[in-house]
C-alpha positions in Angstrom: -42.9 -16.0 41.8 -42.7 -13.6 38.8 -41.2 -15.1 35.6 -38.3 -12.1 35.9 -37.8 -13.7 39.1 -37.5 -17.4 37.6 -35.6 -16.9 35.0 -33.6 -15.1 36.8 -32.9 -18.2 39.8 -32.6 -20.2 36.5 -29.7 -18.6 35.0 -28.0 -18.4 38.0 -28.7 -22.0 39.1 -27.2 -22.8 35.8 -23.5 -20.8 36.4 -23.6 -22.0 39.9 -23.2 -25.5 38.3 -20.7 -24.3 35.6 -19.2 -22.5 38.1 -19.0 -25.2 40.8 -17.6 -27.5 38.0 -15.0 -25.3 36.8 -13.6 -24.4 40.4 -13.8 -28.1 41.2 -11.4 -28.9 38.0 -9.1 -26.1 38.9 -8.6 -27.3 42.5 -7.9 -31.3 41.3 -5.9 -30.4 38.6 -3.7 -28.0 40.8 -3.4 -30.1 43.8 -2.3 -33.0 41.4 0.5 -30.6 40.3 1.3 -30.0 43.6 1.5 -33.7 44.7 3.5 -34.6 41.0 6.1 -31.1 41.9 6.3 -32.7 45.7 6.4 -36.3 44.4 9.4 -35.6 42.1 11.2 -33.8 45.0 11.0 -37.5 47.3 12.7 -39.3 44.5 15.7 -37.0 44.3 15.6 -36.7 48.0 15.5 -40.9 47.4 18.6 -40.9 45.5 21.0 -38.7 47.4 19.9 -40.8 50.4 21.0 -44.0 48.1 24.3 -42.3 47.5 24.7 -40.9 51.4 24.0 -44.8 52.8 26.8 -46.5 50.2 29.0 -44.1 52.4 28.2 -44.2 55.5 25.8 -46.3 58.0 24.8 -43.3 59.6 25.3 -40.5 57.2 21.5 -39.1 57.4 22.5 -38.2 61.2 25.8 -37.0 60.5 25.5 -35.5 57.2 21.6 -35.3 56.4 21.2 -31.7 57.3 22.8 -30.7 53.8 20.4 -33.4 51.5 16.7 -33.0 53.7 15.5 -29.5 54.6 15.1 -29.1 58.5 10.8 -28.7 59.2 10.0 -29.8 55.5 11.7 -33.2 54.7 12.3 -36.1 56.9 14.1 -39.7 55.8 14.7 -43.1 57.8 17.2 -46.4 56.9 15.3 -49.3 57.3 17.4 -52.5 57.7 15.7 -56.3 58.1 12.6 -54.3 60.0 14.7 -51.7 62.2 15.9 -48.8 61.6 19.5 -48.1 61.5 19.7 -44.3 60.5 17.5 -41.3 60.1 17.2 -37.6 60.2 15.9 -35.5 63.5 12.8 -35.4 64.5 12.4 -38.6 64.0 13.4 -41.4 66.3 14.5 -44.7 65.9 10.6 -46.1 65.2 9.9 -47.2 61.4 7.1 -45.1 60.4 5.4 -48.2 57.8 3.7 -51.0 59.1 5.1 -54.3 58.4 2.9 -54.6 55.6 3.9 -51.8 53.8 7.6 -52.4 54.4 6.8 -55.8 53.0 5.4 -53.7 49.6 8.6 -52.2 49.2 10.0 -55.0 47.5 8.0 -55.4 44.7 8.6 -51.3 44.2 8.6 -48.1 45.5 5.1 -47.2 47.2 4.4 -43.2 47.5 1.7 -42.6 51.0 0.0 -39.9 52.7 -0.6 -39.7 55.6 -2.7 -37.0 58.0 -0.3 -37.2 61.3 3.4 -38.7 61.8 5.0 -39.9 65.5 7.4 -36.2 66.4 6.1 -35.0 62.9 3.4 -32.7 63.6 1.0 -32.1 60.4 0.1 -34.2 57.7 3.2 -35.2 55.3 3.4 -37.4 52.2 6.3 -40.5 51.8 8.1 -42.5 49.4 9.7 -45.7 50.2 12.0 -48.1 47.9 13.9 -50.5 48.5 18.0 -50.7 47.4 21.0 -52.4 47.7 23.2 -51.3 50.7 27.0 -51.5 51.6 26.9 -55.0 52.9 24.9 -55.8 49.5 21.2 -56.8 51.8 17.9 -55.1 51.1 17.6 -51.6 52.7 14.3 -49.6 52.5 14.8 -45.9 51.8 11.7 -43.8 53.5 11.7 -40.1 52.5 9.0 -37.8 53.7 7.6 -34.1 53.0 5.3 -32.0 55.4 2.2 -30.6 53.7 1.3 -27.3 55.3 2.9 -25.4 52.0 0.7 -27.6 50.0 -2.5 -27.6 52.0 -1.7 -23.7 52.3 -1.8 -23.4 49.0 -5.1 -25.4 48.6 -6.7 -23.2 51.2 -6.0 -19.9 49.1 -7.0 -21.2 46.1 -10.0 -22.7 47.3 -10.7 -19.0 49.0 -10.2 -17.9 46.0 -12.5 -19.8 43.9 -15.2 -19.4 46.3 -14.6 -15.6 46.1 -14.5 -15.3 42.6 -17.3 -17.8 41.8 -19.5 -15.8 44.1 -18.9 -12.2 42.7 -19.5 -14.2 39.0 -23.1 -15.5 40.6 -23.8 -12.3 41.5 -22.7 -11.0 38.0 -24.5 -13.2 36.5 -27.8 -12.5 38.6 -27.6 -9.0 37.7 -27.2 -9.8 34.6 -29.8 -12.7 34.0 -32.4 -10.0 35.5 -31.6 -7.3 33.2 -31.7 -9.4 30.2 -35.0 -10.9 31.5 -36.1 -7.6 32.1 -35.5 -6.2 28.4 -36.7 -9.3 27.3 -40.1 -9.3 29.2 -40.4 -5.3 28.4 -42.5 -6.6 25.5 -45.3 -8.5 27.1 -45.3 -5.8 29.8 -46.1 -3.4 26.8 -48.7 -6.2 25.3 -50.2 -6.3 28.8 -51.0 -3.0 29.1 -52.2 -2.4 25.5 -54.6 -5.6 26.4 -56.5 -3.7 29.3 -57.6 -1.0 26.5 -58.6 -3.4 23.7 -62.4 -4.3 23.7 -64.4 -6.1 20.7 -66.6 -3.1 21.2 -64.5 -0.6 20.3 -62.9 -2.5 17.1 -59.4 -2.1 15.0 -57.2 -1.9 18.3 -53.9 -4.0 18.2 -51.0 -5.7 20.6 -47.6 -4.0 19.8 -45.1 -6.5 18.3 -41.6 -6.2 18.4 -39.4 -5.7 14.8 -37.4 -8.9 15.5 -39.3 -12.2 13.9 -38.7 -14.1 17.5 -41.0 -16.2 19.3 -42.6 -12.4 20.7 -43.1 -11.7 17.5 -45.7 -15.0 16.5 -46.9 -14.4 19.7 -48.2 -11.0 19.0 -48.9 -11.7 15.9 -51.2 -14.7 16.8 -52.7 -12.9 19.1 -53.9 -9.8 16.6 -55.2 -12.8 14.5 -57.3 -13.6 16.9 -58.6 -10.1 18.1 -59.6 -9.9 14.1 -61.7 -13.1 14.4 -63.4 -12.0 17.6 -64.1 -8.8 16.5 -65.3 -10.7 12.9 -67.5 -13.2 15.2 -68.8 -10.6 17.1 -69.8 -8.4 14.4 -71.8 -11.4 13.0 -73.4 -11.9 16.5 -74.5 -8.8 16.8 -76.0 -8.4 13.3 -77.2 -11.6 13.9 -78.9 -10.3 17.3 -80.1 -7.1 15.5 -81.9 -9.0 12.6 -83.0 -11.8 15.2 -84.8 -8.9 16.5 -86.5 -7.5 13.5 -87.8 -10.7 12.5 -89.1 -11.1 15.8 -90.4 -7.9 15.9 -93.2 -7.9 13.3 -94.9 -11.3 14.0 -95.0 -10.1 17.6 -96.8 -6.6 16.6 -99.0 -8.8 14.9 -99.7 -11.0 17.4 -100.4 -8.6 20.2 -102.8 -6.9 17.6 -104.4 -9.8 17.2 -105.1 -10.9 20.6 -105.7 -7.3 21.6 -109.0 -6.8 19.2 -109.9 -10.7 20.2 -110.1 -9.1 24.4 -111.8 -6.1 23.3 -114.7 -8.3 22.2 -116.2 -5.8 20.1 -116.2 -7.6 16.6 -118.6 -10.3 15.2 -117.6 -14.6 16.2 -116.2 -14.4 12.7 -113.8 -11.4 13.0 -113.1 -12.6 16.0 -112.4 -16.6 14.8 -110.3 -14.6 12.2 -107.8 -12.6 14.5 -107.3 -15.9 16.5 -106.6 -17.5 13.5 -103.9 -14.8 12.4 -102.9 -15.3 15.6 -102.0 -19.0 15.5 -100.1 -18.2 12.2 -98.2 -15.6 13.2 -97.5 -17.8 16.9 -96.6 -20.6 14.2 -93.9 -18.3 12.5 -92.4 -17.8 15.9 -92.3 -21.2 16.5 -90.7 -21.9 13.0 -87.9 -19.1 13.6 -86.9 -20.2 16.9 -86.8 -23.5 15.3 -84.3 -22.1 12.8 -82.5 -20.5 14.9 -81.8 -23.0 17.3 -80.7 -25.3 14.0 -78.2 -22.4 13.4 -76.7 -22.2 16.6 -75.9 -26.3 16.8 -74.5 -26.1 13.6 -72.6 -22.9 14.2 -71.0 -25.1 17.0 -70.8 -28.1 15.2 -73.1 -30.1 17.9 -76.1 -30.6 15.0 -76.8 -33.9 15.7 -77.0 -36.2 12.5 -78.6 -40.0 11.9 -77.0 -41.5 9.1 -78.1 -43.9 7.2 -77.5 -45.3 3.8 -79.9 -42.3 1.3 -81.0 -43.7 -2.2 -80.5 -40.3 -3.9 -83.1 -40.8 -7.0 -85.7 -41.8 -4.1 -84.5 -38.9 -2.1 -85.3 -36.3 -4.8 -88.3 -37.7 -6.1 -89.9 -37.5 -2.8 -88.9 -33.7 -2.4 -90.6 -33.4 -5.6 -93.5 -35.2 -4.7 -94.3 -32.8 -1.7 -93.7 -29.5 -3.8 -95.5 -30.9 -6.7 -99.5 -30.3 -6.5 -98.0 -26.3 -5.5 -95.9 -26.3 -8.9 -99.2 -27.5 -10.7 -101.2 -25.2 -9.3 -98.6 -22.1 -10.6 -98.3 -23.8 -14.3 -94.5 -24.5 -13.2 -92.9 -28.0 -14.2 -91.0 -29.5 -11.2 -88.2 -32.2 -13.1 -86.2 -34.7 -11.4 -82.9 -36.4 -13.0 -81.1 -39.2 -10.3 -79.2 -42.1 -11.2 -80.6 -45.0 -10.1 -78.5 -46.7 -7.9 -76.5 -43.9 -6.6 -76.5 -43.4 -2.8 -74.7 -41.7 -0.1 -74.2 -42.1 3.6 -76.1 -39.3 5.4 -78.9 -38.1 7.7 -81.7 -38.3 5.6 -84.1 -36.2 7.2 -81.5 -33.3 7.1 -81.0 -33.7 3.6 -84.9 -33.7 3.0 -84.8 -30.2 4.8 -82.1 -28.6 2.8 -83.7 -29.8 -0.6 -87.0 -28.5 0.6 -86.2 -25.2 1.4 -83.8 -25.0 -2.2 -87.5 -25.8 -3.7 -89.1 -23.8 -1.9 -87.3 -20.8 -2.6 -86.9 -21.5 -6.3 -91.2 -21.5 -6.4 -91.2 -18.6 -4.3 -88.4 -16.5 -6.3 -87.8 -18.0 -9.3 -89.6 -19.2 -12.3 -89.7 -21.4 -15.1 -89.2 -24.9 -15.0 -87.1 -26.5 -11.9 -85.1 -29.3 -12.0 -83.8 -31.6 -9.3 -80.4 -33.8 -10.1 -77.6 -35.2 -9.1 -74.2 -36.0 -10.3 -71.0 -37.3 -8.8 -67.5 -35.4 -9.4 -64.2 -36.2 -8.4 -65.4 -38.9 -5.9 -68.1 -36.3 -4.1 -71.8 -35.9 -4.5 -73.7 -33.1 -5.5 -77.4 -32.2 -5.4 -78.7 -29.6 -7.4 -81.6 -27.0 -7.3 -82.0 -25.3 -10.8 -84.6 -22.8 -11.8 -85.2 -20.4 -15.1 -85.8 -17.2 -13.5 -83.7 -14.4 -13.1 -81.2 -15.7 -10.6 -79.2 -13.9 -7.5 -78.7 -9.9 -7.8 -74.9 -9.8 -8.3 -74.0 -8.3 -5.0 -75.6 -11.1 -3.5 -74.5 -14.3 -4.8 -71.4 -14.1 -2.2 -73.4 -13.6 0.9 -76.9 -15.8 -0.3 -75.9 -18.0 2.7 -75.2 -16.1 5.7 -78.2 -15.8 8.3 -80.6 -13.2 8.1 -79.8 -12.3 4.1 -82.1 -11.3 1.4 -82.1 -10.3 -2.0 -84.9 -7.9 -1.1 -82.8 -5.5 1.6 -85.8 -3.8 2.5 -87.1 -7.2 3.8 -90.9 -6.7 2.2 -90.6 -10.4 0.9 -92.1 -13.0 3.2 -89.1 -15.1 4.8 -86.8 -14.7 7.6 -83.8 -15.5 5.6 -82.0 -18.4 6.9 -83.2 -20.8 4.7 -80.2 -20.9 2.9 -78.3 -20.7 5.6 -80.3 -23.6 7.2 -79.0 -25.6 4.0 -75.6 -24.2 4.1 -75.4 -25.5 8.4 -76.3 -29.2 7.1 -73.8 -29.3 4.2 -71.2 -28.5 7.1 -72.7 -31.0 9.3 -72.0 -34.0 7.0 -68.4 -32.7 6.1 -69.8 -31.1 2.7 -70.5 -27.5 1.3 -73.1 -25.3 -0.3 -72.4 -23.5 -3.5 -74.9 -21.0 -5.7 -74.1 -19.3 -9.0 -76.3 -17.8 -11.4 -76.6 -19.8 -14.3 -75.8 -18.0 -18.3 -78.8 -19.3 -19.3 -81.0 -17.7 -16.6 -81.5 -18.8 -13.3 -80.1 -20.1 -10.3 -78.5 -22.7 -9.3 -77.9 -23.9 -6.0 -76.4 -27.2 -5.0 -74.7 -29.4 -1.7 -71.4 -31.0 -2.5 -71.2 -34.1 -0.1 -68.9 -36.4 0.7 -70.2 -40.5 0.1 -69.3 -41.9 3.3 -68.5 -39.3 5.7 -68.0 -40.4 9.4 -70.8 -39.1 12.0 -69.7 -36.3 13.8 -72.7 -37.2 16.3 -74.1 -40.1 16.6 -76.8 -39.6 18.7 -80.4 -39.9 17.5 -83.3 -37.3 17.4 -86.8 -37.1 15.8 -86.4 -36.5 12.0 -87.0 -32.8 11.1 -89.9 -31.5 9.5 -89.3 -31.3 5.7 -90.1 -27.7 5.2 -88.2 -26.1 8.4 -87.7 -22.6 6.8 -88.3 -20.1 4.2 -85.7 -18.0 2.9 
């Protein structure tokens, strides 16, 4: 069932009960006018019966024609349980039960009733009870046939069935073509959807001027075609420079192991392509490594194991593995912690992201580096500084997306996504990662952490290797 189609049944449903309520009032209230019109009528038929009886014992035979109209109205003279006078076609049998005479003289008592002895139809009756000549309780019992009435009721209900349903069908036709203009949109949103394709970017849903709920709709939804067509822009550059950085340690490789089968060099040129070999199988390894780092945190699934991290023992055992290769460059590798001051994280993960900010200020900057850590407004930060000449300026912005590089030719050893290695665990733990160049020279580049974040995983994995990429 189409949604036309339901909102459609829906609106009509709806007037049907509106309708059925209205026509239902109408009938009551009219019928109740009917019975108060015919009700009124019985008492002043009541009181010229009064007056006729203080006359005569039998005036309603005599002289009834003139006060009860022949085929509508009917009356009887009740006296001590018989009757002593009525009006043709009745007989001489009372037409209440002993009970209901007995009623009578507390008041007068109004009854309807669906069939009458000699009174063909249903008919409706007062009775009260008066004073006669001879001064003893006589019951007055005036009657009215209903076929007018129930005539009446019988058109009217005809036509409120009529009416109500040329209205349901009004308001069917009506519900559809409103439903219609109103679905015209999405119609027009579905169709402009089977030509949209993240492949072919910049398309866009058509949205109506209004600001109504189709409105958000279609605006929400070109938000979202922007995203995916943002998201898979970044995975395909990803997938492009995924594949360039593949590319050369495979070249090399299959080099490599092609001199080693030709078997025409020396054991020692031979030993030596095997051994470029390994390396350049050990890069692999590393960037799949990397990669696959990226992707769970990219998904938010990088599993952490938190524990409580002394931070001035965390930093000086970074420095400890960078500092014999600092040494050896004439470089001074400083570290500034506060003792005491700790946060709640994986401490493996943090390990990592500190060792590839060293790593990358040996590689690419200069001067002394220094390691520290301070805490601002409740959060921790750990910084990397160095004294060299810090980010290019177009490149400070995009330092930690995948795959980037100051050096766009990509000459430089590294893959890249060091940075963004260290940007994926900041996330991971709740935090960010932040680099500016510095105004006295240099760069730096720091984590701001939350103390106590909750684990987003809680699962436990081998602790990463403390150097997992270059970049």
């Amino acid at each position: 069932m189409t949604i036309r189609l339901k909102l459609t049944l829906a609106f009509v449903a709806a007037m049907s009960v509106v309708l059925a309520a209205t026509g239902m009032f109408l009938f009551l209230r009219f019928r109740s006018e009917l019975d108060s019109s015919i009700d009124r009528g019985l008492r002043s038929q009541a009181f010229a019966v009064q007056a006729l009886i203080m006359q005569a014992d039998n005036g309603l035979r005599n002289a009834g024609s003139g006060l009860i109209r022949h085929g509508q109205s009917f009356a009887q003279v009740i006296v001590a349980g018989r009757v002593t006078d009525w009006t043709p076609p009745l007989t001489a049998r009372p037409l209440l039960t002993p009970r209901e005479l007995a009623l009578t003289r507390h008041g007068p008592i109004l009854l309807e009733r669906p069939t009458l002895p000699t009174v063909h139809g249903p008919a409706r009756l007062l009775a009260t009870t008066v004073r006669g000549q001879d001064g003893r309780p006589t019951m007055i019992l005036v009657g009215a046939l209903l076929r007018e009435r129930d005539r009446a009721l019988s058109v009217l209900a005809l036509l409120l069935a009529l009416g109500g349903a040329g209205a349901l069908l009004l308001a069917g036709a009506v519900g559809y073509a409103l439903s219609t203009v109103a679905l015209r949109t999405v119609e027009s949103m579905r169709q402009r959807a089977q030509t949209l394709s993240v492949a072919h970017p910049g398309g866009r849903l058509p949205v109506p001027r209004a600001r109504d709920e189709l409105w958000r709709l279609g605006t929400t939804l070109n938000e979202m075609l922007a995203r995916n067509e943002t998201a898979f822009k970044r995975e395909r550059a990803f997938v492009d420079d995924a594949s360039h950085e593949l590319r050369t340690p495979l070249a090399i490789l299959r080099a490599e192991l092609e001199i080693a089968l030709r078997g025409e060099d020396s054991l020692e040129e031979l030993r030596e392509a095997l051994s470029s070999a390994v390396e350049e199988t050990d890069r692999l390894s590393q960037l799949v490594d990397d990669l696959l780092i990226l992707a769970r945190a990219d998904q938010g699934k990088l599993p952490l194991r938190r524990t409580p991290v002394p931070l001035d023992d965390l930093l000086r055992g970074v420095a400890k593995w960078f500092q014999a290769q600092a040494e050896a460059e004439g470089r001074r590798l400083a570290v500034s912690a506060t003792s005491g001051l700790e946060l709640v994280a994986d401490r493996g993960r943090l390990e990592q992201a500190l060792a590839n900010l060293v790593d990358n200020a040996l590689r690419h900057g200069s001067g002394s580096i220094s390691l520290f850590c301070v805490r601002v407004d409740g959060a921790v930060e750990l910084h990397v500084t160095d004294e060299g000449q810090g980010f290019p300026t177009d490149f400070v912005d995009d330092a930690f997306e995948r795959f980037a590089r100051a050096d766009r030719a990509r000459t430089a050893e590294g893959s890249g996504l060091g940075l963004a290695i260290v940007r994926g665990i900041a996330r991971a733990h709740e935090g960010e990662a932040h680099a500016v160049n510095r105004g006295s020279g240099g760069a730096d580049i720091w984590l701001t952490l939350p103390p106590n974040a909750p684990a987003p995983d809680a699962r436990t994995m081998p602790r990463p290797r403390p150097v997992a990429s270059w970049g």
